[in-house]
ZAGU-10637 format. One line per 10 residues: their letters; for each residue x, y, z of C-alpha. Coordinates in steps of 0.25 Angstrom, whole numbers. Layout:
a> X/Y/Z  ...
//
This chain:
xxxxxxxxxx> 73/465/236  75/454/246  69/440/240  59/439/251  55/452/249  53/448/234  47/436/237  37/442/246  33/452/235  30/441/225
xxxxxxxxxx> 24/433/235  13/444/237  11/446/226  9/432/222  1/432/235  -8/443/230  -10/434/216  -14/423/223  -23/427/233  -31/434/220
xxxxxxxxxx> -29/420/213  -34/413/224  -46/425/225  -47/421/208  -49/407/211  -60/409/222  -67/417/213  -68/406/201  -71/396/211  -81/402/216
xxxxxxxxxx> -88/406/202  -85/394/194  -81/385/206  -74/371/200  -80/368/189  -77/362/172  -78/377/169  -67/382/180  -60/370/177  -60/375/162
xxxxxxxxxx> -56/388/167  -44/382/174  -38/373/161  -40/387/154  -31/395/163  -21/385/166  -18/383/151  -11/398/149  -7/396/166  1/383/161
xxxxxxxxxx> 6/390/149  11/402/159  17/393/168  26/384/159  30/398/149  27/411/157  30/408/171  36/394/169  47/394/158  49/408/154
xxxxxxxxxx> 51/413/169  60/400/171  69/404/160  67/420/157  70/424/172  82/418/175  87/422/161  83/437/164  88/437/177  103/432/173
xxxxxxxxxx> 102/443/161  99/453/173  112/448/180  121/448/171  116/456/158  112/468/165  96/474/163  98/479/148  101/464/141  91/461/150
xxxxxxxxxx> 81/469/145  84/463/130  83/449/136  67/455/139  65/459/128  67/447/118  62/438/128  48/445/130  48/447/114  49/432/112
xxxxxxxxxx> 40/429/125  29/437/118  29/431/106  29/418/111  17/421/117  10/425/107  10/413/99  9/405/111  -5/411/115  -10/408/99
xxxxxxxxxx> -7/394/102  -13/394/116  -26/399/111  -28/392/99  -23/378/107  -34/379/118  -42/368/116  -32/358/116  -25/365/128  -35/363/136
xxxxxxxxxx> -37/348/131  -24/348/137  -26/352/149  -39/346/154  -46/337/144  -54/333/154  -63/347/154  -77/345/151  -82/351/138  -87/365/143
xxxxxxxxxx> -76/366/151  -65/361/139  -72/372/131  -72/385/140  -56/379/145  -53/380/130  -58/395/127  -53/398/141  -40/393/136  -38/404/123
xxxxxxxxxx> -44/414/130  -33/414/142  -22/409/134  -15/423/131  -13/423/145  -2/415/144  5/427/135  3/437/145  9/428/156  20/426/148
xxxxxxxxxx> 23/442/148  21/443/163  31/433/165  42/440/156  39/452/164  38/444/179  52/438/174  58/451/173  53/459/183  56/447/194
xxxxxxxxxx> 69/448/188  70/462/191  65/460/205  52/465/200  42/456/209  29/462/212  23/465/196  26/449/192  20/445/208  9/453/205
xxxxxxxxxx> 5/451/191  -3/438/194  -12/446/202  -20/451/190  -24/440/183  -31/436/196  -37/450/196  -42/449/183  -47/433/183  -54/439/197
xxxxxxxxxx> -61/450/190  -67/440/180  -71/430/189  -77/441/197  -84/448/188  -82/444/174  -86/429/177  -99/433/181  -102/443/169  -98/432/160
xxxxxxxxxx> -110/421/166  -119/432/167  -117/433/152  -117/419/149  -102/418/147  -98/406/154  -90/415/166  -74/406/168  -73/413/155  -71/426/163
xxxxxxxxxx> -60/421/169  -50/418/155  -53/433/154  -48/436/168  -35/428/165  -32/434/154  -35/450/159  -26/445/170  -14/440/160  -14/455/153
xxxxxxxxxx> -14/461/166  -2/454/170  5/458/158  1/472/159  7/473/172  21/468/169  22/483/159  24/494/169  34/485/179  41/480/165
xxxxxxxxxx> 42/493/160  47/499/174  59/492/173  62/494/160  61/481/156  48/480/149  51/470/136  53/477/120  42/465/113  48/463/99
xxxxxxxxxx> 37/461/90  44/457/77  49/443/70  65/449/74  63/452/86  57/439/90  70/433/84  77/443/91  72/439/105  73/422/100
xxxxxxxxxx> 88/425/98  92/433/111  100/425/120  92/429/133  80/424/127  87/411/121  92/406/136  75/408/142  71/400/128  81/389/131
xxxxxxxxxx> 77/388/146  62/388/143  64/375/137  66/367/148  58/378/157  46/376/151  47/362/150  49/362/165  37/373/168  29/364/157
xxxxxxxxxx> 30/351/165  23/359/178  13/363/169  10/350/161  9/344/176  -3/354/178  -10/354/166  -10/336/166  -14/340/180  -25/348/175
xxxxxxxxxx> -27/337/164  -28/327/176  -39/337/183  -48/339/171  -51/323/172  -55/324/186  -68/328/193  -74/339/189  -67/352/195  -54/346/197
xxxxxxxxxx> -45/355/189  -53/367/197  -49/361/211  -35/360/206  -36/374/200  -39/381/215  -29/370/221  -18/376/213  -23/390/217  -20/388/231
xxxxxxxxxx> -9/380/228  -2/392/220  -3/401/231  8/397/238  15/392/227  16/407/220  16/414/233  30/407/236  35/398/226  33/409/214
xxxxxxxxxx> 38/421/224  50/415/226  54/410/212  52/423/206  61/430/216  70/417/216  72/416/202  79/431/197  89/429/210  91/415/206
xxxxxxxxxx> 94/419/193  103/427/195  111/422/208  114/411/196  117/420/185  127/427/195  133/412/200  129/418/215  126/403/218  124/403/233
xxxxxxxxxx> 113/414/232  106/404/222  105/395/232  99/403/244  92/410/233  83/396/233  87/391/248  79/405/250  68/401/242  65/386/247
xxxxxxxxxx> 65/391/262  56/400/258  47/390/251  48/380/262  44/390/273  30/395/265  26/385/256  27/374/266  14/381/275  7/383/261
xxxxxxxxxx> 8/368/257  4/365/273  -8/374/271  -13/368/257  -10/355/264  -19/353/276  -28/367/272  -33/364/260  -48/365/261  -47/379/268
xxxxxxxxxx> -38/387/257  -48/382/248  -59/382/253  -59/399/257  -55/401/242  -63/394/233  -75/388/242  -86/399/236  -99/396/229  -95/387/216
xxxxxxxxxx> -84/381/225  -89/368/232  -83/362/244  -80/349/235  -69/360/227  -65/364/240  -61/351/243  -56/346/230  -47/358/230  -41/357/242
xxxxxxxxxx> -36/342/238  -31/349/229  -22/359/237  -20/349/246  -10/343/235  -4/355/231  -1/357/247  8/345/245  19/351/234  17/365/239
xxxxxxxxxx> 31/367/245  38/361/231  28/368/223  35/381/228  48/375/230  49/372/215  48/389/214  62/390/222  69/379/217  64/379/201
xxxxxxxxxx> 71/394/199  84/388/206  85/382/191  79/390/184  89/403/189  100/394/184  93/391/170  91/376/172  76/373/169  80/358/165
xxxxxxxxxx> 81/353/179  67/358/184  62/354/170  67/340/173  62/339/187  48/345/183  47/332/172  49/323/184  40/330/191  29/330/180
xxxxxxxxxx> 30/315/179  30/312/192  17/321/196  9/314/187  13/301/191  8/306/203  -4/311/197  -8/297/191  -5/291/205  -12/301/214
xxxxxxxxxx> -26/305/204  -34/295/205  -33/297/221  -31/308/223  -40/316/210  -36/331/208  -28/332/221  -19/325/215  -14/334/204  -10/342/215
xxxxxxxxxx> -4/334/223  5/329/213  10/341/208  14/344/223  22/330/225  27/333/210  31/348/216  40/342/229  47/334/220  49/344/210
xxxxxxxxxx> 56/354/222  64/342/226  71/340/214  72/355/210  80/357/223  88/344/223  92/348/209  96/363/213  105/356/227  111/345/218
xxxxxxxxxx> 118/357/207  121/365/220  112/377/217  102/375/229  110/374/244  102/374/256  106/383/266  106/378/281  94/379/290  85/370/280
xxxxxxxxxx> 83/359/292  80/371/302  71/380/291  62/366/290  61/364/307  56/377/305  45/375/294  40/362/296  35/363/310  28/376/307
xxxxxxxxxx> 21/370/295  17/357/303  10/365/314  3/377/303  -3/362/295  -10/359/309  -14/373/311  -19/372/297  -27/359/297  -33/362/311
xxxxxxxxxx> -38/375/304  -43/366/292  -51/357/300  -54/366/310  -66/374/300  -74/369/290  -70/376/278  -80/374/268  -91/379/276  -91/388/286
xxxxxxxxxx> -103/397/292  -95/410/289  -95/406/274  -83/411/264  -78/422/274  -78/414/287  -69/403/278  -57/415/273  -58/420/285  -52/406/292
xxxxxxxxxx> -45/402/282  -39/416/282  -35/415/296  -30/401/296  -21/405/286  -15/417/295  -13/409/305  -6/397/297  3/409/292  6/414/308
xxxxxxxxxx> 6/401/313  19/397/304  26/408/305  25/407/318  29/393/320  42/394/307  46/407/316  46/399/330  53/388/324  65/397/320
xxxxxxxxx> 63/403/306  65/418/305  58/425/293  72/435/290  79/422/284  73/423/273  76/437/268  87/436/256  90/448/250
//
């Protein structure tokens, strides 16, 4: 399977997770809209989120993938298959005990993470908080399994897993919600059960692909085979680069949740705003940036493991042209079409046209840092594959301190947008230094045509963000006479003909879609 073609399959199905995560967010905006209760909801869910990022996701994935994928290269599929085994033994333990401690350390978790909730809302963040708290267990699993099966060119199960947690958190807002108030039971507590329906589902899904390839991991449930799986040496190497990984994946997450902090201070609705912002944001970001590293980093891994050194380097000169030819039309559309994009997602009953607008200040930061947001995808792996976590880890301290020195400087101006916008300045700088780092030790070598690619890009971006800002001051967006339909349906077609109006222009100035394919 060529990586394009891989890419692509991921992409859609990260495509079709976002579009239910956005159908998710419209729903609870326009139930609960932005209010102390939502904003409780959201501290609830980003606790176990920002424990999936920094273990499941963040420095798990960073170490167990390229470990897994070297194994596969040079130990051949049956040592692989041990290698499985003791490390999904020792991941489920772990979890277990780190679920007892997340529920019974709730209060002072979400103390942590916004102090500034009112009482009512500190409460219900709280129960929220032990209640959803196993999810992070679940994730955990599903990201042992999505290692594996990317690993073995198995994209479409771990692309598509994400798709049924918004499902399920639909099917509560969408019914379970409103059973809950007519009942008296305050209805955002639907939405814990939705997540954690969604987390079991996920997991469930993983058995049957797992099970196909024969690789479906042997749980050693006693006090020796724990030991077993502590002293193997596959399951040593992940341990000892999950040190710095996580310190690295933590500093991105501490970055969110002082943010949060930060949020919880501000006006009423301000973590909420942020919330959707971050939706939109995400889009984008997962459709590309997480595409790409999940097909990146297997080939990466071993192109390194088998010292095939110039196929690491247009392995990631394949991947940045591809981020600057998509993500730099996403960030001019979050940039001067703001109002529009959330305006037809989120502007129903409970949804004031104030949220509206605070939430497209909001994207409008994200909009700035869009391009290095995805870049860091590309260019993270290209350490990662080679087992050094250290440098990013060291580069995302940097980065941490100089965002909220930014933060500090930029609040009190700018309010909530400013959280945003200084993550995106924080994430330019971040790809920077990531790819300078990967030129200096020789691993990343551009390949000609870079100056002519950028002639091509450039001017096709310029001319769709006037096409784009005429169509945004060309309607008013908040209220039209044909009400919520009248609304997608311009937005839709504004966005059709952004897509056209670009390819056109990159395919006149020269750029050919076929130099993209790499086996």
């Amino acid at each position: 399977m060529s990586l394009l073609k891989s890419a692509s399959t991921v992409s859609l199905w990260t495509l079709a997770s976002r579009v239910t995560g956005l159908l998710r967010e419209t729903l609870m905006a326009a139930l609960f809209g932005a209010s102390a209760l939502t904003d409780a909801f959201n501290v609830a869910f980003r606790i176990p989120n920002l424990f999936r990022r920094m273990f499941a996701e963040g420095a798990f994935s960073q170490a167990f993938v390229p470990v897994l994928a070297a194994s596969k290269a040079k130990d051949g599929d049956a040592a692989t298959k041990v290698l499985i085994d003791q490390v999904a033994t020792l991941l489920a333990w772990a979890m277990v005990l780190v679920c007892i401690t997340g529920v019974l350390l709730a209060p002072w978790m979400v103390w942590a993470m916004a102090s500034g909730l009112p009482a009512a809302g500190f409460d219900a963040a709280v129960w929220m908080t032990r209640f959803m708290f196993p999810y992070i267990g679940c994730m955990s699993m599903v990201a042992l399994s999505s290692g594996i099966l990317n690993t073995y060119k198995r994209f479409a199960i771990p692309a598509a897993t994400p798709v049924l947690l918004n499902v399920c958190t639909i099917a509560a807002a969408w019914w379970l919600a409103p059973w809950f108030g007519a009942r008296g039971i305050e209805p955002i507590y639907a939405m814990a059960i939705g997540v954690m329906a969604g987390g079991v589902l996920q997991l469930s899904l993983q058995i049957p692909a797992l099970a196909a390839l024969g690789l479906l991991p042997r749980l050693g449930l006693g006090f020796s085979a724990m030991r077993t799986a502590w002293n193997d040496p596959g399951t040593r190497t992940i341990l000892r680069l999950m040190g710095p990984a996580l310190l690295g994946v933590s500093v991105a997450q501490i970055s969110l949740l002082i943010n949060t902090q930060i949020a919880s201070h501000l006006a009423v609705g301000s973590v909420s705003w942020l919330s959707y912002a971050d939706r939109l944001m995400e889009f984008p970001t997962a459709l590309l940036g997480v595409a790409l590293g999940v097909v990146l980093m297997p080939r990466l891994a071993a192109a390194r493991a088998t010292a095939h050194t110039d196929d690491y380097s247009a392995l990631l000169d394949w991947g940045l042209r591809i981020v600057v030819l998509l993500a730099t039309p996403c960030a001019v559309a979050l940039l001067v079409f703001p109002q529009p994009l959330v305006a037809v997602l989120f502007h129903y009953r409970a949804f004031t046209a104030f949220d509206v607008q605070q939430t497209a200040l909001a994207l409008t930061g994200w909009g700035v840092g869009l391009v290095g947001l995805v870049a860091i995808k590309v260019l993270a792996p290209g350490y990662y594959a080679s087992q050094d976590v250290k440098t990013p880890v060291r580069i995302a301290v940097l980065v941490l301190i100089i965002t909220q020195l930014l933060n500090w400087a930029l609040v009190p101006y700018f309010r909530h947008a400013a959280l945003s916008l200084s993550i995106s300045l924080g994430a330019l700088l971040n790809a920077w230094w990531l790819m300078r780092g990967l030129k200096a030790r020789g691993s990343y070598r551009p390949q000609p045509g870079w100056w002519r690619f950028s002639l091509q890009v450039v001017p096709a971006c310029v001319l769709l963000g006037l096409y784009l800002r005429w169509a945004g001051q060309a309607f008013n967006w908040l209220e039209m006479p044909g009400g919520v339909l009248q609304r997608a349906l311009y937005v839709a077609l504004t966005l059709m003909g952004a897509v056209a109006l670009y390819g056109v222009s990159v395919m006149a100035l020269g750029l050919k879609p076929r130099q993209f394919l790499r086996p």
